[in-house]
C-alpha positions in Angstrom: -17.5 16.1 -25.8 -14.9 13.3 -27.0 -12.9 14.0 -23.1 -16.1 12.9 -21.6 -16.6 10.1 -23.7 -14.1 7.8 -22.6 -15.7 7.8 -19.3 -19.1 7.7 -19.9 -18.2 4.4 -21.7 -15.8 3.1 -19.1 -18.8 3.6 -16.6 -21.5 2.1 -18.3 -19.3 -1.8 -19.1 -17.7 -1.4 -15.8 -21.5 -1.3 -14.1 -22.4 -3.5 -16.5 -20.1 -6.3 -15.8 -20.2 -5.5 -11.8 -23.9 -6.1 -11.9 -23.1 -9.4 -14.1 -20.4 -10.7 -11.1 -22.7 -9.8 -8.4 -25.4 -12.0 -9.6 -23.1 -15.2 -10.7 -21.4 -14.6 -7.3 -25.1 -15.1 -5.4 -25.6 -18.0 -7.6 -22.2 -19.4 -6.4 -22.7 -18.6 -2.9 -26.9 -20.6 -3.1 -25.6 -23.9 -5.0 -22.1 -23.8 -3.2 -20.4 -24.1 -6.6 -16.9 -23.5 -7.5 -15.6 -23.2 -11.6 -11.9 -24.1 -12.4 -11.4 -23.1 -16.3 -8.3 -24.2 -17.8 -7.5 -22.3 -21.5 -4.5 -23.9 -23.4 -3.2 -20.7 -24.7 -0.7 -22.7 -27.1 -0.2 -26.4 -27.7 3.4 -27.6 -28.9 4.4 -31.2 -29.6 4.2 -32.2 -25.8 4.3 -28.7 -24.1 1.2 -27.0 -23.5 0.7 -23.0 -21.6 -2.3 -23.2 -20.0 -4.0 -20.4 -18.4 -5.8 -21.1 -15.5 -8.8 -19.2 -13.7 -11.1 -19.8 -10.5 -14.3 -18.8 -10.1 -16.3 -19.1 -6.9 -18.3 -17.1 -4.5 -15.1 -14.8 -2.9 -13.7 -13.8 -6.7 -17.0 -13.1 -8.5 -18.3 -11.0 -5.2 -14.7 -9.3 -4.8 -14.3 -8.6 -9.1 -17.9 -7.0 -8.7 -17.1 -4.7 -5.4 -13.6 -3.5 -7.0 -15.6 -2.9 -10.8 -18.7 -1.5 -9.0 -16.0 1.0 -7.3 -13.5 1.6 -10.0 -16.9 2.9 -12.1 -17.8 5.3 -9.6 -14.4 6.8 -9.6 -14.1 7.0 -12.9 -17.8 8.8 -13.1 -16.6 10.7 -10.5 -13.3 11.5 -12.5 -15.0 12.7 -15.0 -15.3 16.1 -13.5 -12.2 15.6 -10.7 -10.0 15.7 -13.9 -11.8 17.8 -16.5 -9.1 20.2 -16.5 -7.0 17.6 -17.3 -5.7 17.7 -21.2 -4.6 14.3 -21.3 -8.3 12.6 -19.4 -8.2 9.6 -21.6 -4.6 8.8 -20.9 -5.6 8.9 -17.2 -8.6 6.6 -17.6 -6.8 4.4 -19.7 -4.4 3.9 -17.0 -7.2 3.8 -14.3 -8.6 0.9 -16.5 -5.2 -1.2 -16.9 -5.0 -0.9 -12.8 -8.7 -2.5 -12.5 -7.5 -5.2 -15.5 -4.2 -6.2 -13.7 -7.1 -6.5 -9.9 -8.9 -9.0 -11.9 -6.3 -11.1 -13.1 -5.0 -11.4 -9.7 -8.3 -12.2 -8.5 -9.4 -15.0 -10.6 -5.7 -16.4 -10.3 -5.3 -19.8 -8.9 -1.8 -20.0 -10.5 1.1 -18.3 -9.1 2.5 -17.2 -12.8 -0.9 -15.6 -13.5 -0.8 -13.9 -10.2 2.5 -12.9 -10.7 1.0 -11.2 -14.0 -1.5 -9.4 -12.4 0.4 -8.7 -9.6 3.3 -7.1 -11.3 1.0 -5.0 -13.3 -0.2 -3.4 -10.6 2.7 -2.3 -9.4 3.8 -1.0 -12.3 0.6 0.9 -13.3 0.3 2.3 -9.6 3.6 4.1 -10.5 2.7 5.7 -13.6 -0.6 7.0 -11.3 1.5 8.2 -8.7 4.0 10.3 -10.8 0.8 11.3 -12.8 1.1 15.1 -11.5 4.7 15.6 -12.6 6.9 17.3 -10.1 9.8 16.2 -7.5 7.8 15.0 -4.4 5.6 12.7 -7.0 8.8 11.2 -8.4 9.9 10.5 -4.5 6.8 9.1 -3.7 6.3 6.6 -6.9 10.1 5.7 -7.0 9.4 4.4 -2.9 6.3 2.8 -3.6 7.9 1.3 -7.0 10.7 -0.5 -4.7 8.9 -1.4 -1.7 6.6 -3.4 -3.9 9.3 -5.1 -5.9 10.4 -7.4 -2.5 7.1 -8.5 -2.6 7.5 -9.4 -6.2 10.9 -11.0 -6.1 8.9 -13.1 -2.4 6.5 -14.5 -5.3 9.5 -15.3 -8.2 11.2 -17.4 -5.4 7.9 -18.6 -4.4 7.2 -19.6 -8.1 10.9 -21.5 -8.0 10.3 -23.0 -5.0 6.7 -24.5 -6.0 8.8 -26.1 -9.2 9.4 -28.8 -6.8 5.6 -29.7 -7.3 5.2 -30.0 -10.8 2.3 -27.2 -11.1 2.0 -24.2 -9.9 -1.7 -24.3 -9.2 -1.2 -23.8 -5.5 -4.7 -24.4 -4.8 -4.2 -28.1 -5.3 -1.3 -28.2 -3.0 -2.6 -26.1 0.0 -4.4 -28.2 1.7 -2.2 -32.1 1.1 0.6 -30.4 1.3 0.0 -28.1 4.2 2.7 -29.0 7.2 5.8 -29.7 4.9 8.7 -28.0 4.8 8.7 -26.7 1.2 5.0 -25.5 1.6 6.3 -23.3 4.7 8.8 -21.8 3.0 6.3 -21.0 -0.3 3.9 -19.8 2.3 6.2 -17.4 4.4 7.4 -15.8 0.4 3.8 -15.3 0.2 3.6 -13.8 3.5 6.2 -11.2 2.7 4.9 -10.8 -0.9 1.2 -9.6 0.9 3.0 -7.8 3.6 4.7 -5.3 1.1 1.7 -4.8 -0.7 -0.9 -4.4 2.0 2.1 -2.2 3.7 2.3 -4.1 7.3 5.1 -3.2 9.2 8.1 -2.7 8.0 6.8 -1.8 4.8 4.6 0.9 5.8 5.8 4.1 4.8 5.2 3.8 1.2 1.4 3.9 1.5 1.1 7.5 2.9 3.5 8.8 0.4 1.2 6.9 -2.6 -0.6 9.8 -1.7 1.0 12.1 -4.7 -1.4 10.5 -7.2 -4.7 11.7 -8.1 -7.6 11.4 -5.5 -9.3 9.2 -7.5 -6.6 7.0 -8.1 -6.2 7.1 -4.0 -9.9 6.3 -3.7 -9.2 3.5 -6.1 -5.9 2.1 -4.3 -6.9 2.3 -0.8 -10.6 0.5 -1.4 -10.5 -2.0 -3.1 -7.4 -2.4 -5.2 -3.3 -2.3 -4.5 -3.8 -2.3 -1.1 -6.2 -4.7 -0.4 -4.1 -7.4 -3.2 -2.1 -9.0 -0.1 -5.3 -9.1 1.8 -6.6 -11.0 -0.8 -3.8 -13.1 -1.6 -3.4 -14.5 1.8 -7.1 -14.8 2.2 -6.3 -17.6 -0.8 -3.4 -19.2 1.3 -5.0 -19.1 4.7 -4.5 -22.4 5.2 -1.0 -21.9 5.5 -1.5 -19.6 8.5 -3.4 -21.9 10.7 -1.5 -23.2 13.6 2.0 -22.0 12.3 4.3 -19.7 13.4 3.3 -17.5 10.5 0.1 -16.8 11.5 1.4 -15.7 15.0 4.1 -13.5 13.2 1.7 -11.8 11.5 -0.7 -10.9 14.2 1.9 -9.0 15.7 3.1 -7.3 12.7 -0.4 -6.2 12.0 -1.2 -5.5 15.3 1.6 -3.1 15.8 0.4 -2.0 12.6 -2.7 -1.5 13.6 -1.7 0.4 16.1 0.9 2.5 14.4 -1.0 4.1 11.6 -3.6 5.2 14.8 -1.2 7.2 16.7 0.2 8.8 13.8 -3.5 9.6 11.9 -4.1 11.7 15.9 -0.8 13.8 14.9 -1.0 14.2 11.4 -2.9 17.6 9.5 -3.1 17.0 6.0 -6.7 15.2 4.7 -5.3 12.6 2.5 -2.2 11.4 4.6 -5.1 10.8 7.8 -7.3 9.0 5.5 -4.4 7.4 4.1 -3.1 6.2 7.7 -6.7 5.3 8.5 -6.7 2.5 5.1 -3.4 1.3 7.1 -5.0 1.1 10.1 -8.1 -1.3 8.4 -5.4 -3.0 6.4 -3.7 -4.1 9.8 -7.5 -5.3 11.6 -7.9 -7.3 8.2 -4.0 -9.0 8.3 -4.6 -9.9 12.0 -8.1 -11.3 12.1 -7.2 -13.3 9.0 -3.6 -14.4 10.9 -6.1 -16.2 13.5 -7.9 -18.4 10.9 -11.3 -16.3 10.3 -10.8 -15.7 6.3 -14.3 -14.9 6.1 -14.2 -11.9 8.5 -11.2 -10.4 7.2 -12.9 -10.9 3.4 -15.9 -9.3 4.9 -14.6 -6.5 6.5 -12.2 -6.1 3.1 -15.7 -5.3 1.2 -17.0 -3.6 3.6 -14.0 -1.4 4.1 -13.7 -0.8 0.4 -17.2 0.9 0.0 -16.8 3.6 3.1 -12.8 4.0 2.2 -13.6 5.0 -1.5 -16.6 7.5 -0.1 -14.4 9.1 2.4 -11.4 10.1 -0.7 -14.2 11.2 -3.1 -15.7 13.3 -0.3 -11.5 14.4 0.4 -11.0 15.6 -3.0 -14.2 17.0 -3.4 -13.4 19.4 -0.4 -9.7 20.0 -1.5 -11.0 21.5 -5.0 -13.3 23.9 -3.0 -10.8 25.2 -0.5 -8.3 26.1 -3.8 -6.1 22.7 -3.6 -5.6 22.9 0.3 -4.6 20.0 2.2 -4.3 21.3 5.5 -7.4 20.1 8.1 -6.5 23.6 10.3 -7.3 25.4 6.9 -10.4 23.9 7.2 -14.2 24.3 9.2 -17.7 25.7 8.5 -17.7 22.6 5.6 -21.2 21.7 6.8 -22.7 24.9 6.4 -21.0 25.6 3.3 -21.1 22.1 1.9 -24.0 20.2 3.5 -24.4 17.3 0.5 -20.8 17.2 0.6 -20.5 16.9 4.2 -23.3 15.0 4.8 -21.3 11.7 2.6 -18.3 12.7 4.9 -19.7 11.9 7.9 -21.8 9.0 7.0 -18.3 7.5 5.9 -16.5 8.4 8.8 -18.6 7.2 11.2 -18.8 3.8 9.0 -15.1 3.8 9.8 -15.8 4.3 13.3 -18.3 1.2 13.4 -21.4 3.1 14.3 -24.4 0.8 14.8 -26.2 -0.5 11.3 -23.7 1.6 9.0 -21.4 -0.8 7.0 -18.6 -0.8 8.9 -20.4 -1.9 11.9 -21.2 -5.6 11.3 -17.7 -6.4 10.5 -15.6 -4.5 12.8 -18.0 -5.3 15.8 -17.9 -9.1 14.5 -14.4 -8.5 14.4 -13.8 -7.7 17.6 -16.9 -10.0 19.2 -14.5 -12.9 18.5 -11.5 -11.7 19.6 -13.0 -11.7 22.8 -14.2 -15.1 22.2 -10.5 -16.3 21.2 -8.0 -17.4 22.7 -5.4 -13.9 22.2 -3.1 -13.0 24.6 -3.1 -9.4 26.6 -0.9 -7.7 24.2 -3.2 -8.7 21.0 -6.2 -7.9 22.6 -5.0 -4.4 24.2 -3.7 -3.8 20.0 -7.3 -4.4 18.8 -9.1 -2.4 21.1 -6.8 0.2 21.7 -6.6 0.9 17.8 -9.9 0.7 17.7 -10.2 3.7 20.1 -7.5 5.4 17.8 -9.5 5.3 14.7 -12.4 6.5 16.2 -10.4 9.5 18.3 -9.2 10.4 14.5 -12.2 10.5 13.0 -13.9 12.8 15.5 -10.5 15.0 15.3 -10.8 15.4 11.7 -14.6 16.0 11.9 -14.3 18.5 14.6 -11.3 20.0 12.3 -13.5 20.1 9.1 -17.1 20.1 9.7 -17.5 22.7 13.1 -16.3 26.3 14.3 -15.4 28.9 11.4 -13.8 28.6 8.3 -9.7 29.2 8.4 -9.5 29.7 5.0 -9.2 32.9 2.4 -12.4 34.6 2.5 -12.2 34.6 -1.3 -12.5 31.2 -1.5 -15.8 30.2 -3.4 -17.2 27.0 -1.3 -20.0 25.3 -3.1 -21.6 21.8 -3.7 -21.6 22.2 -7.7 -20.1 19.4 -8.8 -23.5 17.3 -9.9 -21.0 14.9 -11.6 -18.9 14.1 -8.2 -21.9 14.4 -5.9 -23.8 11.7 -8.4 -20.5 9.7 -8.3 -20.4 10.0 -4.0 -24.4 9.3 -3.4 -23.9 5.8 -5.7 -21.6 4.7 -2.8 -23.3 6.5 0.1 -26.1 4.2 -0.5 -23.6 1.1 -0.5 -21.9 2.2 2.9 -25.0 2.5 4.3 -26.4 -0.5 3.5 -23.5 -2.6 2.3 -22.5 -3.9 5.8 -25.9 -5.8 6.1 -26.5 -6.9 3.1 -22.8 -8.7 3.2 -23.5 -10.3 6.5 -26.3 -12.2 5.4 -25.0 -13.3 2.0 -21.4 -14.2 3.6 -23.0 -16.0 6.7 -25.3 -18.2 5.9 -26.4 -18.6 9.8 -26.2 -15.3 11.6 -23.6 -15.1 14.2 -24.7 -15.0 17.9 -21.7 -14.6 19.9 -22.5 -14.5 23.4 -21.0 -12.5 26.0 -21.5 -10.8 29.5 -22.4 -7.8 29.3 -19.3 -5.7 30.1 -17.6 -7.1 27.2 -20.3 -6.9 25.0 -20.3 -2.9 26.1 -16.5 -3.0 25.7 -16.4 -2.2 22.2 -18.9 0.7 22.6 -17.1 2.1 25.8 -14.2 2.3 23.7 -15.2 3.8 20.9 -17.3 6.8 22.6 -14.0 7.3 24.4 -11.7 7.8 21.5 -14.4 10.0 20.3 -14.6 11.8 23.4 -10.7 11.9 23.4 -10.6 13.1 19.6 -12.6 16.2 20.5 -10.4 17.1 23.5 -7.2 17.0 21.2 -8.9 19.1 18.3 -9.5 21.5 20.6 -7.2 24.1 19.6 -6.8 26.6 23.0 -5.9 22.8 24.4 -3.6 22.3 21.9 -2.1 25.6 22.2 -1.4 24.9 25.9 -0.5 21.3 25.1 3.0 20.3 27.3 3.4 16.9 25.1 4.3 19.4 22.4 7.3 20.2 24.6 8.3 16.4 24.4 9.1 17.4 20.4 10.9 13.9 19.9 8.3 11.9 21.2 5.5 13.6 19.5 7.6 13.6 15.9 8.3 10.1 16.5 4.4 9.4 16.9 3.6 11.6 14.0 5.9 10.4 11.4 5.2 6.4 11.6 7.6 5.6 14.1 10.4 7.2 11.8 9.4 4.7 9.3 9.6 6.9 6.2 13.2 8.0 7.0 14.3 4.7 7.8 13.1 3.2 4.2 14.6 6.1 2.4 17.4 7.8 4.2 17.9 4.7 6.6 18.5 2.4 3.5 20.9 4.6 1.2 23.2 6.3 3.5 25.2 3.3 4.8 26.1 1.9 1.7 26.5 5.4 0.3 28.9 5.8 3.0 30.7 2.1 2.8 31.0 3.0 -1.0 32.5 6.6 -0.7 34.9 5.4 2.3 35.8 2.4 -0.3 36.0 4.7 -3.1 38.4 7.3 -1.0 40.9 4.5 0.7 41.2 1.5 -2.2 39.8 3.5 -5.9 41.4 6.6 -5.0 43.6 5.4 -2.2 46.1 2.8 -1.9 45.3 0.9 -4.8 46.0 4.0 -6.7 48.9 4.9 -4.8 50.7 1.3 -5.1 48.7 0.9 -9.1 48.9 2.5 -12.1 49.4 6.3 -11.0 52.3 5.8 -9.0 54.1 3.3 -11.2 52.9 6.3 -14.1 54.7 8.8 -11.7 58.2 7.1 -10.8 58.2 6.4 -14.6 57.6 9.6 -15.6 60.4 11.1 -12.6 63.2 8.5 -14.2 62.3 9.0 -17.8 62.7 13.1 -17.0 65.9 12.4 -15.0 67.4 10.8 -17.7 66.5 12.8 -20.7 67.7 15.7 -18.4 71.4 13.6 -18.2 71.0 13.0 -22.1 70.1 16.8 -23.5 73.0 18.7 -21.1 75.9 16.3 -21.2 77.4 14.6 -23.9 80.3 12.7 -21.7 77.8 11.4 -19.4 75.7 10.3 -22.6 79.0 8.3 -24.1 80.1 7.2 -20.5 76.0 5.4 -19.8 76.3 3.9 -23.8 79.9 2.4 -23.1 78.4 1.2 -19.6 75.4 -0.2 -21.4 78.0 -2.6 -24.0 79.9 -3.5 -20.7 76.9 -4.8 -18.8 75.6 -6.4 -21.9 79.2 -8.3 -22.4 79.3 -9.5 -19.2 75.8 -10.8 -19.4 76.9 -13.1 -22.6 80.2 -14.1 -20.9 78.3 -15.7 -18.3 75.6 -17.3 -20.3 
């Protein structure tokens, strides 16, 4: 009973204090009200540390999404990891993750934010190593070191803001917004979020995060790590208007965007699709914020984070029926065999997909309503809607993959819907991803949007979508698939399916130049010339005269006589001439 305490009690405050945020954040949203605390931590002669901490409508409604989440996982964990001998060491860490998101949340300071920022980092490794074994130690190790640029973006963004005399940014942002010193600051910040929401080139460490628990993934990818640099430059979107910046990162997140879609079409294992499909959402969020509409990109964030954190409970609650399998072809029959199970699945993924009055709907469509309505050029626009094709086309594939046909697996494998504790912990946010989306739009907008369009465009986003759809079942098809000729063009379909050789390029692609610099150095100077010219050969040519000599000494005593009087010579003649 003690294993299951610790989450039991975890869920209750977590709720508890969601519930509490939720309220104070409608309170802040009616009266338009905004709290800046300041706590002077210590006081000493003239210096004073002082902590800092905002509250206003966007942190109290984010801290109550990301506790109201982190809850339900932990709930949900209670069973996930009830094997587990060490469950409280697990939750404890779960816990210190969720502690180091609020501290970044309700951060104006960059020191504080650096705090929270760094903790999560560091806590996010411990979780991904948390099954001990090679490929977790790969994994944590590259998410680990991709997420340390970002940090050392925001110490030089903390140096650089010395030249203000605070670093409360938030009274800066605004007066200071075109000068030089608050481009660079913002551009550190830029590359801070962009390692941590993983844009392009930073990409590859999100799919290999993947080694941690799933309900540390449905943690991460909702509302958490990932969704930090969101956050972050939702705070410093100022910054981002009319800059180069902003234009820099619509194309990053665009290709993005883009990117994680192709790769989710070509990729078999659940976690790494749904993984590729947070990327995906990560890059819509990054480029509809790079074009100034912070509220959109905050609203899809929430949104996002209820679906996202379904979809991985519903993932790991499959993968512990079918015996710790990963592979989608293993898969099928699901619905029949796991209808509750399922049913969460699909209500998730087709909030992914933006299917009229699900969650996901309201922001994506918004989303994509003003694109149209803005002034993007071809390239951005064919990125949105393309991708947006892509994640639907995925979807279908994996539902097609999972839910239909037979099952691929051993016949021995017991499939059931059992786990009460999970399927309590899945319906809490089935309700939320249902209802979420609408509920958001009218508390975040306090006039409805009516964006008005002809007709053809406003069908555009729902042509597009029932086409990836369409597509995704002709791909899953597996007689197709057998028959498939773009599987004869192996290079280009490896180079779709593995993130544009991302992962090889962060890990292989970064060590084996300087390896190779430092073992060419290491051959030709250490163990080369320098040697040759150095110590060893001057050791060498000593050693070869000392041995010739004492050879001359030990046979011949003339030659030893004739050498000492030629010795007294020398030396006579030396003192004659001085």
């Amino acid at each position: 009973m003690k294993y299951l305490s610790i989450c039991s009690i975890s869920f209750l405050n977590l709720i508890f204090i969601s519930m509490t945020c939720f309220v104070l954040s409608l309170n802040f949203m009616l009266n338009n009200m905004v709290y800046f605390i300041e706590w002077e931590v210590v006081s000493l002669n003239s210096m004073s540390i002082v902590m800092t901490f905002l509250f206003d409508w966007m942190s109290l409604l984010f801290m109550s999404f990301v506790l109201m989440i982190s809850s339900l996982v932990i709930y949900y964990s209670k069973e996930y990891m009830s094997s587990d001998v060490n469950i409280n060491r697990f939750i404890m860490l779960v816990l210190m993750f969720v502690l180091s998101m609020m501290l970044l949340i309700i951060s104006p300071n960059m020191i504080s934010i650096l705090l929270g920022w760094d903790g999560l980092g560091l806590v996010s490794y411990c979780l991904v190593i948390y099954f001990q074994n090679v490929k977790s130690y790969n994994a944590g190790m590259l998410t680990a070191l991709s997420n340390r640029i970002g940090d050392v973006a925001l110490l030089l963004a903390i140096a650089w803001m010395l030249n203000y005399g605070s670093w409360n940014y938030i009274f800066y942002l605004e007066v200071m917004q075109n000068e030089f010193e608050m481009m660079i600051i913002g551009s550190l910040v830029m590359l801070a979020a962009m390692t941590k929401s993983a844009q392009i080139p930073f990409s590859s460490w999100l799919p290999a995060a993947m080694a941690a628990p799933t309900p540390v993934s449905a943690l991460v990818h909702s509302s958490t790590l990932v969704t930090a640099g969101v956050y972050l430059l939702i705070r410093f979107n100022i910054l981002l208007e009319n800059s180069w910046l902003g234009q820099l990162l619509l194309l990053l997140s665009g290709l993005t965007m883009f990117m994680a879609g192709l790769g989710a079409n070509f990729e078999f294992d659940l976690k790494k699709i749904i993984a590729l499909s947070t990327l995906s959402q990560l890059g819509l969020m990054m480029s509809i914020l790079s074009m100034g509409f912070y509220k959109l990109a905050m609203f899809h964030l929430l949104t996002h984070a209820l679906f996202k954190a379904l979809l991985f409970m519903c993932a790991g609650a499959i993968i512990h029926n079918m015996n710790n399998s990963q592979d989608i072809r293993l898969m099928g029959g699901l619905s029949i065999h796991m209808p509750l199970t399922s049913a969460c699945f699909n209500v998730s993924n087709l909030a992914l997909c933006g299917m009229p009055f699900l969650a996901g709907f309201y922001s994506k469509d918004m989303i994509l309503e003003v694109v149209m309505i803005s002034n993007v050029n071809m390239f951005s626009f064919f990125l949105y809607f393309f991708s947006t094709g892509l994640t639907v086309c995925y979807s279908f594939r994996l539902v097609y993959y999972t839910m239909t046909g037979d099952l691929n697996c051993s016949s021995l494998n017991m499939l059931n819907d059992e786990g009460w504790i999970m399927l309590r912990g899945m319906m809490g946010l089935l309700i939320m991803s249902i209802i979420g989306g609408s509920t958001l739009n009218w508390l975040i907008f306090p006039i409805p949007y009516m964006i008005c369009l002809p007709l053809y465009m406003k069908l555009l986003t729902l042509f597009v979508c029932i086409s990836g759809g369409l597509f995704g079942y002709v791909i899953s098809l597996m007689k197709l698939y057998t028959l498939n000729k773009s599987l004869m063009l192996y290079n280009t379909t490896s180079f779709l399916g593995s993130m544009w050789f991302m992962p090889f390029m962060s890990t292989y692609g970064i060590i084996f130049y300087p390896l190779n610099l430092g073992q060419i150095v290491s051959k030709s100077f250490d163990q080369g010339w320098s040697e040759y010219f150095g110590g060893q050969h001057l050791y060498n040519k000593l050693m070869t005269y000392s041995q010739t000599l004492f050879l001359m000494h030990n046979n011949n005593l003339k030659i030893y006589l004739l050498l000492f009087v030629f010795w007294i010579l020398i030396l006579f003649n030396f003192l004659l001439f001085l």
